[in-house]
N, C-alpha and C positions, 0 to 999 in steps of 0.2 A: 559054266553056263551063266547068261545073264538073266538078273532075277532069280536067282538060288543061293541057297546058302550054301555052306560050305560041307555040308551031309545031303545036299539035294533036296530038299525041303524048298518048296515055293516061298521067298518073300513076300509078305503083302499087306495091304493098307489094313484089313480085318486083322489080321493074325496080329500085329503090334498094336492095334486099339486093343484087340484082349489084353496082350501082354502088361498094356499102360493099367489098367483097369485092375489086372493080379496084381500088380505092384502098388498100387492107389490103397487098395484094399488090405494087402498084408493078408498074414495067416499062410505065405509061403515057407519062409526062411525064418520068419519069426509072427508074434500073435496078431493074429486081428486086428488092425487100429481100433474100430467099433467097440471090441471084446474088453479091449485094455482100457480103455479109459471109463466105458461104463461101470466097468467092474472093480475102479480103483476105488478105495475106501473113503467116504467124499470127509468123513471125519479129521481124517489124515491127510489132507489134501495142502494143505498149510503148513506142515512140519517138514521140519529142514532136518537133513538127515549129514553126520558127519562125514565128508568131503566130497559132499554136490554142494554143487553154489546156489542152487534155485530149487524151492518148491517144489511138487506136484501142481499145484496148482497155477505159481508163476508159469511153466513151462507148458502148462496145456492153455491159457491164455496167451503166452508166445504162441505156439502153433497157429491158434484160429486168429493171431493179427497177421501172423506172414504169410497163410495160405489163403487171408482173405485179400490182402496186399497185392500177390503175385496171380490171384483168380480177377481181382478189377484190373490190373496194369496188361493183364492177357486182352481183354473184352472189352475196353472202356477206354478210348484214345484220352479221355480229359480227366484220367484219375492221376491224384497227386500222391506220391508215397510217402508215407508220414515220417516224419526224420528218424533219425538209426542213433543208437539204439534207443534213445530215450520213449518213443511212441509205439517201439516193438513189444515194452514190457510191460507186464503189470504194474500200478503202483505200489500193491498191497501183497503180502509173502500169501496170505490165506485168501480164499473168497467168503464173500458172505453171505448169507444165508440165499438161498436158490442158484446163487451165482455160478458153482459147479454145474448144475443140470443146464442153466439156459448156455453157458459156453459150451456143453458137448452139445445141446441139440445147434445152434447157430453152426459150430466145425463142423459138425455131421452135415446138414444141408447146403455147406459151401465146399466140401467135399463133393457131396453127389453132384454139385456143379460143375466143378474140376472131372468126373467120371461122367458128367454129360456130354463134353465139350473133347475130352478124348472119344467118346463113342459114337461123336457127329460125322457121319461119313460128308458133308458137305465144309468141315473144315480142314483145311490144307494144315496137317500137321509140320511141314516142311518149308511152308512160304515165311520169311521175316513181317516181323508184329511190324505193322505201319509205322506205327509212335515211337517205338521202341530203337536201340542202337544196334538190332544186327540179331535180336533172341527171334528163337520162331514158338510155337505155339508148344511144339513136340518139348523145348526145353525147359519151358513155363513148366507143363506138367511135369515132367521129370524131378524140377527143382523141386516138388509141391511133394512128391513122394521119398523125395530122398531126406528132406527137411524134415517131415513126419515120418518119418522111419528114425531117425538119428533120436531127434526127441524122445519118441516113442520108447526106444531105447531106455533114454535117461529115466522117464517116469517107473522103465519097468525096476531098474536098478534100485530106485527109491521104495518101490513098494516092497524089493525083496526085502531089503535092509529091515524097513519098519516091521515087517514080519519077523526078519530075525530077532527082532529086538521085543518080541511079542506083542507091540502096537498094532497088528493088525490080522487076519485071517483069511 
């Protein structure tokens, strides 16, 4: 049948903005985005753990430059994406003092912009980005979740470690 899925279930423009939104969010298949990064040890945030190449910290500064990258390059025809990799990373393995708290709250609010812009029923998740070579909105956000899931990943990896190693609780 057209417009069904493949158990009979209606396809529809609401059901995958949820979908996008579960995925956005985490705490499906794995934790929270929100949960995990508030709750990583901001102490700990700088220490390199044997055989991750990055930080806690480099890597949730990566996050909020590539999902703030891919949330202007969605929205904003005249945004320039800063060169690869050099502009993607941190300079610094550690942050400094408050610099953990303002990069989760800045990713958290350019998050909920990404979970705005899937929950806008007046954007065409489907039509190609104007500026852009051929992405549509639907793959922007996808990229933005699959990115912060992968990462997410990494950090949680690093917090297990540092726990196993008693550095943190």
């Amino acid at each position: 049948m057209k417009g069904q899925s493949p158990k009979g279930v209606a396809m529809n423009d609401e059901v995958l903005r949820e979908q996008l939104i579960a995925q956005l969010e985490g705490g499906q298949a794995y934790r929270p985005v929100e949960e995990a990064i508030r709750e990583f040890p901001v102490e700990l945030a700088g220490t390199h753990v044997d055989g991750v190449r990055h930080t806690a910290w480099e890597i949730l500064e990566h996050m909020r430059i590539a999902q703030w990258d891919i949330l202007r390059f969605t929205i904003d025809p005249d945004h320039v994406t800063p060169p690869w990799p050099d502009e993607h990373w941190p300079k610094a393995d550690a942050p400094g003092p408050g610099a953990w708290e303002q990069t989760v709250g800045v990713f958290l609010d350019e998050l909920d912009q990404v979970k705005a812009l899937a929950r806008d029923p007046g954007v065409n998740l489907f039509s190609t980005i104007p500026h852009g070579t051929g992405q549509t909105t639907l793959r922007e956000i996808l990229l933005v979740a699959d990115h912060n899931a992968y990462h997410l990943g990494q950090i949680m990896v690093i917090r297990r470690a540092l726990e196993d190693a008693g550095g943190a609780t």
